[in-house]
C-alpha atoms as one frame of an Amber mdcrd trajectory, in Angstrom:
protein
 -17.423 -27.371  10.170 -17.005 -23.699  11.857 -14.831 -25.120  14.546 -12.824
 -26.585  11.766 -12.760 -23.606   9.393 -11.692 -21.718  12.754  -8.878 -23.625
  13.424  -7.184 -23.601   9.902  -7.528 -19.891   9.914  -5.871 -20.151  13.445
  -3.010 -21.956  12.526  -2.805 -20.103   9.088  -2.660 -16.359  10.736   0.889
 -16.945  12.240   2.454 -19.085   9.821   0.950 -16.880   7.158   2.432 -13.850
   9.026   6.158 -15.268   8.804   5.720 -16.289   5.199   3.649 -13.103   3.962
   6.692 -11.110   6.101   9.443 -13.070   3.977   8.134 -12.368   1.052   7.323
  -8.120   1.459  10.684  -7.778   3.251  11.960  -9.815  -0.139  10.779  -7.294
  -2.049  11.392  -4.566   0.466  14.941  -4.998   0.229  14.847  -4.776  -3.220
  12.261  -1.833  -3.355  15.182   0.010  -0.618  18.020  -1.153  -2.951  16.390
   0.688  -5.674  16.059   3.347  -3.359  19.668   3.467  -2.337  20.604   3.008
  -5.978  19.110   5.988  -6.594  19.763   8.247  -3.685  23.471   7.626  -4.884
  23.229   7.833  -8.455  20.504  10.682  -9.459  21.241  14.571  -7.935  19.114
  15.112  -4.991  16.317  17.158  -7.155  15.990  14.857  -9.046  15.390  12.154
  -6.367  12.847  14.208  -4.992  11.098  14.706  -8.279  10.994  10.408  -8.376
   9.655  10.547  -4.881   7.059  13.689  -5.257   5.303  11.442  -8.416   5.249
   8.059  -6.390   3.623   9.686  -3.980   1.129  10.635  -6.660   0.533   7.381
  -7.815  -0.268   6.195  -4.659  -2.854   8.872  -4.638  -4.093   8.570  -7.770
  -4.143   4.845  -7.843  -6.085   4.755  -5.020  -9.359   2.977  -7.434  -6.777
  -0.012  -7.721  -6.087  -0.563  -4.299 -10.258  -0.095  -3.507 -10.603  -2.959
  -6.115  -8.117  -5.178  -4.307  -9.528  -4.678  -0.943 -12.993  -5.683  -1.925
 -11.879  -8.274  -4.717 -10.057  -9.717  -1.445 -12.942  -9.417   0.403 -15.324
 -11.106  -2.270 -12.761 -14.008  -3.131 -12.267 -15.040   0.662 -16.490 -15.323
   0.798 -16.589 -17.438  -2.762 -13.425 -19.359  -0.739 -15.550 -19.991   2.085
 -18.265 -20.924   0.197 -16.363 -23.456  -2.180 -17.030 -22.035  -5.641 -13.925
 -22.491  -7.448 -16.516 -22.289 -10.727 -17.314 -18.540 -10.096 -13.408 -17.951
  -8.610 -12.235 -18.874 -12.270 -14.646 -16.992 -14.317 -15.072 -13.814 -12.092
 -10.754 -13.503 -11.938 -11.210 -13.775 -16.446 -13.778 -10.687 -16.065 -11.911
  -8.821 -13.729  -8.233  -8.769 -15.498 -10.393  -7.633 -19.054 -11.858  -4.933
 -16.732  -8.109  -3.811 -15.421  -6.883  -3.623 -19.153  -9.475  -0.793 -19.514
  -9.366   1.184 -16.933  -5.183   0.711 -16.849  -5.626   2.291 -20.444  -7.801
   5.080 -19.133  -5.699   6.219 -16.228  -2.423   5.895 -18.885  -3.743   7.996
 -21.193  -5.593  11.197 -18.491  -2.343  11.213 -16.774  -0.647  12.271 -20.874
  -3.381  14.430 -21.194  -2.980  16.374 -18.014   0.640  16.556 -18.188   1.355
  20.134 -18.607  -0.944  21.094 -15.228   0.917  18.396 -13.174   4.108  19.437
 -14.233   3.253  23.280 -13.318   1.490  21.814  -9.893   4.678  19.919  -9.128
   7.419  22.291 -10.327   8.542  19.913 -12.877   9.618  21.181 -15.888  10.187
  17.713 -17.598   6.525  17.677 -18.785   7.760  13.531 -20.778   8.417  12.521
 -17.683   4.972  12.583 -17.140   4.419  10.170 -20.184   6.603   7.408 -18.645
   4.839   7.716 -15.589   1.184   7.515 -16.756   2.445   4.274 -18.362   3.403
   2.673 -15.971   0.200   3.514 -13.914  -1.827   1.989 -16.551  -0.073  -1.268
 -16.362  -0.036  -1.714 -12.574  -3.278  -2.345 -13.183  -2.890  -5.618 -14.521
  -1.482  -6.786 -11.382  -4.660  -6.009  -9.024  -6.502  -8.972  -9.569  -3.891
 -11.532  -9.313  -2.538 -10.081  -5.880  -5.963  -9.685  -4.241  -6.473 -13.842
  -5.387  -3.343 -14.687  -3.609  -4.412 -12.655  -0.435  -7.937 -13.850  -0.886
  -7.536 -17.438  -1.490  -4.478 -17.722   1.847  -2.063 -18.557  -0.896   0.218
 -16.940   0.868   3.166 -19.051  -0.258   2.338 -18.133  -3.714   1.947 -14.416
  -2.566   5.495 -14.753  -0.588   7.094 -15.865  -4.160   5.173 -13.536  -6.408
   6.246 -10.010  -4.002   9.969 -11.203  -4.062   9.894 -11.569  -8.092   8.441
  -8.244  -8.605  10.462  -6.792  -5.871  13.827  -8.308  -8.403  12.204  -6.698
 -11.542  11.513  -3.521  -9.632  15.298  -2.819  -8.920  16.826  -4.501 -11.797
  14.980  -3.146 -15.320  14.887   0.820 -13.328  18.063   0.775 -12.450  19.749
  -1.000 -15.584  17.391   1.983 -17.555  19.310   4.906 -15.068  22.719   3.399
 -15.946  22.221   3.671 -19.589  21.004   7.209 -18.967  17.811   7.483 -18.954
  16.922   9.321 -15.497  13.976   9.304 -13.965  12.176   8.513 -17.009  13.910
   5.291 -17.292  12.826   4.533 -13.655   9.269   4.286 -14.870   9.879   2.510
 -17.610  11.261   0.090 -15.797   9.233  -0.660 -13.125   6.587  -1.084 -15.906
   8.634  -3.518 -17.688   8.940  -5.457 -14.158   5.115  -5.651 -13.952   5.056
  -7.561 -17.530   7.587  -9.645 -16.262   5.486 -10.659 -13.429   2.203 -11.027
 -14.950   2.503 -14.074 -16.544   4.319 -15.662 -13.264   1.270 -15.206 -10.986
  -1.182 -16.682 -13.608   0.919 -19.488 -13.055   0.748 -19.594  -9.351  -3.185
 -18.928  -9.257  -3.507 -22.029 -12.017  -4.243 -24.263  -8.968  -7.002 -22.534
  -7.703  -8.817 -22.613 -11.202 -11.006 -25.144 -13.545 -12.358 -25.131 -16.490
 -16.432 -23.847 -16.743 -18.774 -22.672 -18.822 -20.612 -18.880 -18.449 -22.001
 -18.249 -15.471 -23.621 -15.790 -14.118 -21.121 -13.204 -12.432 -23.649 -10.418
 -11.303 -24.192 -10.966  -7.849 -20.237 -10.821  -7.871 -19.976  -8.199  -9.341
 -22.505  -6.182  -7.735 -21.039  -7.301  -4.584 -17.755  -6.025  -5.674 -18.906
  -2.630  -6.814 -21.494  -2.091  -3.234 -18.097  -2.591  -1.376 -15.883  -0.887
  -3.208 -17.983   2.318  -2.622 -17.366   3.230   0.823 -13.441   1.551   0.544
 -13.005   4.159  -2.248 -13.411   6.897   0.477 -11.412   5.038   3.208  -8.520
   3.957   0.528  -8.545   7.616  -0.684  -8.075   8.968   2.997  -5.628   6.207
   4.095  -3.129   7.161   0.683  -3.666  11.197   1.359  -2.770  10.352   5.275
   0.581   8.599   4.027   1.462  10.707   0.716   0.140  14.478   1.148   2.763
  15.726   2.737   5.543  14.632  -0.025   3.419  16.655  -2.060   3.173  19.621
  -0.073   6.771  19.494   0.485   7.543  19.356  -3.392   5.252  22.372  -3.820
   6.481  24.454  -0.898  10.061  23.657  -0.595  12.696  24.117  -2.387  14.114
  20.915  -4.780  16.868  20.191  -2.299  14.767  20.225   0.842  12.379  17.971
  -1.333  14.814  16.103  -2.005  16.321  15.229   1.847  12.839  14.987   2.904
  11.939  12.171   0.278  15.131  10.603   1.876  13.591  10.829   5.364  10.085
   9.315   3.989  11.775   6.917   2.268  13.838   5.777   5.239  10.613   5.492
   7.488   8.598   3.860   4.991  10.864   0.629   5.800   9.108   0.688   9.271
   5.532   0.751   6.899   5.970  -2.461   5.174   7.839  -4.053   7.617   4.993
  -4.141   9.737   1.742  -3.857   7.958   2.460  -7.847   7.018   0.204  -8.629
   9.970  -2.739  -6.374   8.580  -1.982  -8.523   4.735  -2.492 -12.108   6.881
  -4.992 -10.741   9.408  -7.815  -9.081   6.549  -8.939 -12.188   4.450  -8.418
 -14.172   7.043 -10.841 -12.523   9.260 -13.023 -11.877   6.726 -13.460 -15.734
   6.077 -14.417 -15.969   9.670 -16.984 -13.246   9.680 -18.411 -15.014   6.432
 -18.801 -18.000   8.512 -20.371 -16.221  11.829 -17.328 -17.767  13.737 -15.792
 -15.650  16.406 -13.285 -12.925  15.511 -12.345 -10.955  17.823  -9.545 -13.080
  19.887  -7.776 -13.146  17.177  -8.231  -9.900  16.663  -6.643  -8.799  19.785
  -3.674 -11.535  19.447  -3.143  -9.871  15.949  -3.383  -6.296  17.003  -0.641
  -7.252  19.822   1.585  -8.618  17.519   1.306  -5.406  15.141   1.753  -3.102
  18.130   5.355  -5.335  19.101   6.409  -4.828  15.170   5.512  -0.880  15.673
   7.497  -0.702  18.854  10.333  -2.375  17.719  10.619  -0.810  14.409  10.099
   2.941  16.151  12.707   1.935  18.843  15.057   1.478  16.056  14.527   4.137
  13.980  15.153   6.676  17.021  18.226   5.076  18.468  20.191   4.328  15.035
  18.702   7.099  12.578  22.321   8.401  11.750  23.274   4.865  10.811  20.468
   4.393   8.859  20.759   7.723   6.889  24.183   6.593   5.963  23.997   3.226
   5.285  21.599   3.734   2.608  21.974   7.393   0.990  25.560   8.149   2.229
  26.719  11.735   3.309  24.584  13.707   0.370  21.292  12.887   2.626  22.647
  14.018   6.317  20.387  16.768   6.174  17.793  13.916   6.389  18.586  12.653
   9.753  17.408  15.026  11.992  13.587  14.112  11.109  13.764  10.221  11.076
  12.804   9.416  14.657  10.253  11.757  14.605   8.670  10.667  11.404   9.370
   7.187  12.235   6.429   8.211  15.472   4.185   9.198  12.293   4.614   5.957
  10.164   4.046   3.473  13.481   0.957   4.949  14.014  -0.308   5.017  10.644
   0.260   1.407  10.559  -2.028   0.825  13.362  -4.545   3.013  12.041  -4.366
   0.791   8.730  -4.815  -1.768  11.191  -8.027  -0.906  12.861  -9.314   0.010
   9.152  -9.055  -2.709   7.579 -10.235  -4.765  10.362 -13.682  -2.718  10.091
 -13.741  -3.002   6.646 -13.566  -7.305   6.997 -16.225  -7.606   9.791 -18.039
  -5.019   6.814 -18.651  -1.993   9.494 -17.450   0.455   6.475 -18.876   3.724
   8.866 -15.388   4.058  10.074 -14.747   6.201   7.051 -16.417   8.936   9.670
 -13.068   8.819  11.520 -11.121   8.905   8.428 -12.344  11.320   5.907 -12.336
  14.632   8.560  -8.362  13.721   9.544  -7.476  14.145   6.245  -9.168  17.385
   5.771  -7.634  18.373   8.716  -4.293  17.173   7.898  -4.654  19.156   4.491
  -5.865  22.376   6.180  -3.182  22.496   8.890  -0.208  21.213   6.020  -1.222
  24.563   4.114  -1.151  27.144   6.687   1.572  25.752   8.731   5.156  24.610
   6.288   7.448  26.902   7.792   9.742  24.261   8.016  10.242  20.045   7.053
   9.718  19.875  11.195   6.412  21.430  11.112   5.121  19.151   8.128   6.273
  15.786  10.457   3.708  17.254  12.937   1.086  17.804  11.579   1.394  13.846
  10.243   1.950  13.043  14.377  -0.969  15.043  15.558  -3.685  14.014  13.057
  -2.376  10.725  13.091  -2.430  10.361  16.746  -5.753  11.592  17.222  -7.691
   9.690  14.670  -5.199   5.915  15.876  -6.635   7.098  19.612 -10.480   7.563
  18.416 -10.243   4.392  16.619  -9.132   2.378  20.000 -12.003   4.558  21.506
 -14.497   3.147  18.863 -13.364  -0.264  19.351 -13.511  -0.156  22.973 -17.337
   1.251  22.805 -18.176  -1.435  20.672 -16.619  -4.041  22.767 -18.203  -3.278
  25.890 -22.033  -3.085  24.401 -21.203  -6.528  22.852 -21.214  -5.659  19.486
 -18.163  -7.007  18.128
């Protein structure tokens, strides 16, 4: 049975790496057509105002993404274990759960407008409004994409990131040409989750029957023990990758802000072109811990594969960064070129630190937030007393990044060698 279960995973991991990469760079090129969209159409301020509070909600929708990691995580064991029973009645619980605390984030991030706004230097306090709903409604989505992930649907995944990746360009940017800014931006990417919602009940429908009430506790519980210590890593990861929009919107002035969210945007492409190996390789590795088959092969095959996507992507990013500038944003972002290779060396190895975490977190050795947690202090620390200039902020990413990718391999190695993984 294990040598079975081993070889579908086998088979799955690079097939479901080419589909799972169709499907993010799908929506990717939609996500960077919105982006391009809007580099053209809004001024440059306000650009960097869109990009300063995206990076927030990736910050402060850091509880969704611990949910989905461990949701994952607890819907590849019930996979392995064949109960479809508990799969069906544990997803119902979950997406009532998501409606409340969607509500709850919606309505702190109204409440807590006005500080925000003064934190972030932006006077346009309803902005805020639009914003906070369409952080509430993400949540709806968490529980559906973990399932996908979870249960290898990876097809279904594929077909469910392109949709939303449509939605995401089409209802914001429809909203900006009828004048609504920024605000409208929101909005719309809102409106594209709704859209999407009912689409990837659809695709989960297979993996479902009817049952009665069962007991969902242990599920639960398992959910909540494991979402503890991925809280903390999630948290650091999204502060690693966000911070330092933040800082620059506090520190700099709009346009700088505004040519730097250029440059982040810009790398970013390098991000989720390559993290698709890390979406095939969790569950999938997490089934075959669940199972006590071995791991670690095709861990090292994986990690290869991620390191060729890193290389490639970097290599690109330093030899054509002028086209790239231009191609999407046009002459009013040149100021952003000068940065790109250089942050392009941040965003590769971020991806292989998101690599090596999420690898721990699937074998369950959730300690590694003890590498984590102290870089992004760091990172935080240095980012504060050293913003003289945009070049300054991009190296303080490449050092702390660096260092905590390089203890990581250390880690592994150590581990390796007294047999432990």
């Amino acid at each position: 049975m294990i040598s079975k279960i081993y070889t579908k995973v086998t088979d799955v991991l690079l097939s479901g790496t080419v589909v799972v990469t169709i499907g993010i760079l799908t929506a990717s090129f939609f996500s960077y057509l919105l982006q391009f969209f809007l580099g053209r159409t809004l001024s440059v301020e306000e650009y960097g105002t869109f990009n300063a509070l995206l990076s927030l909600m990736y910050l402060v929708g850091v509880p969704s993404g611990v949910f989905a990691t461990a949701i994952i995580k607890v819907s590849s064991e019930l996979l392995a274990k064949e109960q479809f029973g508990k799969l069906t009645s544990l997803f119902r619980r979950l997406i009532l759960y998501f409606v409340i605390i969607g509500a709850i984030s919606s309505l702190s991030i109204i409440l807590l407008r006005n500080i925000l706004s003064n934190y972030l230097n932006i006077s346009q306090t309803s902005l805020f409004v639009a914003f906070g709903l369409f952080l509430g409604v993400s949540y709806i989505m968490v529980a559906p994409n973990a399932y996908l992930q979870g249960l290898l649907r990876f097809k279904a995944y594929a077909v469910q990131a392109g949709f939303i990746g449509f939605f995401r360009f089409l209802f914001p940017s429809l909203f900006v040409l009828l004048g609504f800014g920024v605000i409208g931006v929101f909005a719309g990417m809102g409106l594209a989750v709704l859209f999407v919602f009912p689409l990837s009940l659809l695709l989960l429908k297979k993996n479902f029957k009817k049952v009665r009430k069962l007991d969902l506790s242990d599920s639960l519980t398992r959910i909540l023990r494991f979402s503890v210590p991925v809280l903390f890593i999630n948290f650091g990861m999204m502060f690693l990758n966000n911070v330092d929009v933040i800082m620059v919107k506090k520190f700099f002035s709009s346009t700088q802000a505004g040519h730097y969210a250029g440059t982040v945007t810009l790398g970013k492409i390098l991000l989720f072109g390559a993290s698709t190996v890390t979406t095939v390789t969790f569950p999938q590795i997490s089934v075959l811990y669940t199972k006590g088959a071995g791991y670690f092969e095709k861990f090292k095959k994986m990690f290869l594969l991620q390191l060729l996507l890193v290389f490639c992507g970097v290599l690109i990013f330093t030899i054509f960064p002028r086209v790239l500038t231009l191609l999407f944003f046009g002459s009013t972002f040149e100021n952003s070129i000068a940065y790109l290779p250089r942050f392009s060396l941040f965003v590769g190895a971020y991806v292989l630190v998101n690599f090596f975490i999420l690898f721990y977190l699937a074998i369950e050795r959730v300690k590694v937030v003890l590498f984590l947690l102290p870089a992004t202090i760091i990172q935080f620390i240095l980012l504060n007393l050293s913003h003289a200039n945009l070049i300054q902020i991009i190296n303080v990413n490449i050092y702390v990044t660096f260092a905590l990718l390089l203890s990581l391999g250390a880690y592994t190695v150590f581990l390796r060698k007294k047999e432990l993984l």
